[in-house]
C-alpha positions, -999 to 999 in steps of 0.1 A, spaced: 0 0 0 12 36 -8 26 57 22 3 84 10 -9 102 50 -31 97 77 -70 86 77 -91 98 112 -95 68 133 -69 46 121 -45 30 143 -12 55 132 16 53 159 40 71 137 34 100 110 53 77 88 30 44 92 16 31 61 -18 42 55 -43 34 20 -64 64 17 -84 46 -14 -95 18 20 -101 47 43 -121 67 19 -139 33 24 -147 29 55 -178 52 75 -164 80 96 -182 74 121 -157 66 153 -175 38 166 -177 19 130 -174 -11 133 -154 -12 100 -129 10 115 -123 -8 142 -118 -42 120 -93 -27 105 -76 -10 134 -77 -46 149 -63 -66 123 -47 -48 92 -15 -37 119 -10 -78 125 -11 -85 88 26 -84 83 35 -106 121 29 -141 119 33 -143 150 11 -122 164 -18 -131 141 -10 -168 157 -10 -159 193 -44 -136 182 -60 -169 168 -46 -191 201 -74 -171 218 -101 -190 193 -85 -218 194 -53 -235 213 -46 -259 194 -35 -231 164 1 -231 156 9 -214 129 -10 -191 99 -8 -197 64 -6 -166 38 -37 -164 14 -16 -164 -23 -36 -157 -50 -25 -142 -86 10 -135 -73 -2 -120 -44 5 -131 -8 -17 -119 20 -27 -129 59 -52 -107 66 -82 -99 39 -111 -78 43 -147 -80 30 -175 -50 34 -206 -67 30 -232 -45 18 -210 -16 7 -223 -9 -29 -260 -15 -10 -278 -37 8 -274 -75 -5 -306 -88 -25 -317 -122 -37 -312 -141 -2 -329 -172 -17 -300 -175 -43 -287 -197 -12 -310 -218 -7 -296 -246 -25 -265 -248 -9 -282 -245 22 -304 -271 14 -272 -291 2 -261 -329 14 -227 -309 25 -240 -277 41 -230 -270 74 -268 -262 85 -288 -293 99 -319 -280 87 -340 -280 122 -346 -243 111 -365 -233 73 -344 -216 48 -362 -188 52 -362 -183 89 -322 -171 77 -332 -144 62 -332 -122 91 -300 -99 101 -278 -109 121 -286 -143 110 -286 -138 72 -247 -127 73 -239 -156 96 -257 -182 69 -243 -165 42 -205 -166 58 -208 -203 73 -218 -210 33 -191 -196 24 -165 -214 48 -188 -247 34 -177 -238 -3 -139 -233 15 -139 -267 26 -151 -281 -6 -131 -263 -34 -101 -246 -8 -93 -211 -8 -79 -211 -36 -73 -239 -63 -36 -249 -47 -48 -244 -9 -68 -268 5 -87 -271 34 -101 -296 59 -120 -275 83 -134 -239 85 -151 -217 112 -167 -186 113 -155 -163 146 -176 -135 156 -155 -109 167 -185 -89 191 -177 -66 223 -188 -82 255 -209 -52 264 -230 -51 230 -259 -70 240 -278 -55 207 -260 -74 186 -253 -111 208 -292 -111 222 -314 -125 197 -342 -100 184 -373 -117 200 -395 -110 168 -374 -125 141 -386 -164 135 -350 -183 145 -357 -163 177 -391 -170 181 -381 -204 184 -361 -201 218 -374 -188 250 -368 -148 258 -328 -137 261 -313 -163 238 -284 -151 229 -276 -152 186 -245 -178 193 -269 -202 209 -296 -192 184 -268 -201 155 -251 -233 167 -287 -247 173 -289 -250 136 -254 -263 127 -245 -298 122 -217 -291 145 -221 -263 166 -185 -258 172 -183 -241 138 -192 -212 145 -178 -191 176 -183 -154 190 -155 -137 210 -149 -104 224 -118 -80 215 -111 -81 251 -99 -114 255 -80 -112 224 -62 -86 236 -59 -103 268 -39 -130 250 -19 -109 231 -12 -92 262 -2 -123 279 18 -135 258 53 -139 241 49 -112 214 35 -86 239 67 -66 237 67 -61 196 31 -50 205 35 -22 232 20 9 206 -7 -17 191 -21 -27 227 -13 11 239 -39 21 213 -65 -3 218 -64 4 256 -68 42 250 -92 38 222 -115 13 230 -104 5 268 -101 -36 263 
């Protein structure tokens, strides 16, 4: 990425850290976006293995290592989708057939169209997509044996990990279940999906043995956003 200046709310240590102004120009400006803060999380491990290993240690233990993306002679840890950016996603039932599929993640308790219901829709839609992974890899030399989709939610944003009572994969469960529960109660194996909270991720970056190369990173994040 060009060193071209500074974008408001990005994680910028230094006057002289790297910065894409065509991503920034990208993102909402709004200082609570939780685009900005995806990026602020991740795009500054992108080029530290180790980190980005320790990060995913606090998903899952048994990590040991990351694997770059490489894909038309490029080589990347870290990619980013905006879902919705160029407006709001039509057409949900365009799914329904690999939902429906012998290899689909989803066990079917639920209809297809009881999905169609943010935040459950983009859940679907990504667990689909970590489906397809597994069947055709990431790309056509990387292969691979088991995906999961990791919510990366706040611990105190209960409007996003309590389950809107009036929409129907809600309906189904008594008052104040949460969306995880909601979620995994349709997958054939619940463990496929997981939600976390920045706060213990930091924690284990914190704890660990790459704290040190992190002290600015972490700095941030505590002044920032206070996890």
């Amino acid at each position: 990425m060009p060193a071209v200046g500074a974008c408001p709310g990005r994680w910028e240590p230094s006057r002289c850290h790297v910065v894409d102004l065509d991503l920034c120009r990208a993102l909402k400006r709004n200082l609570a976006s939780s685009q900005v803060c995806c990026v602020n999380f991740l795009l500054p491990l992108a080029g530290d293995p180790a980190a980005l290993t320790e990060l995913l240690r606090g998903i899952d233990a048994d990590v040991v290592g990351v694997d770059p993306i490489v894909h038309q002679g490029r080589s990347s840890l870290v990619e980013f989708e905006w879902v919705g950016f160029d407006g709001a996603l039509e057409g949900g039932r365009r799914y329904q057939h690999l939902y429906d599929s012998p290899t689909s993640a989803f066990n079917e308790t639920a209809p297809f169209v009881d999905w169609l219901w943010e935040p459950f829709y983009q859940l679907m839609r990504l667990r689909l997509l970590a489906d397809r992974m597994v069947a055709t890899g990431v790309t056509e030399g990387q292969r691979v044996d088991e995906a999961r989709v990791v919510v990366v939610c706040p611990k105190a944003n209960e409007g996003y990990r309590l389950a809107v009572q009036k929409t129907p994969l809600a309906a189904r469960r008594p008052p104040g279940a949460t969306v995880e529960d909601i979620v995994r109660t349709g997958l054939r194996d619940p463990t496929s999906l997981a939600v976390v909270a920045q706060d213990d991720l930091v924690a284990q970056l914190r704890g660990g043995p790459v704290a040190s190369g992190l002290s600015s990173w972490l700095a941030y994040h505590s002044l920032r956003y206070g996890w």
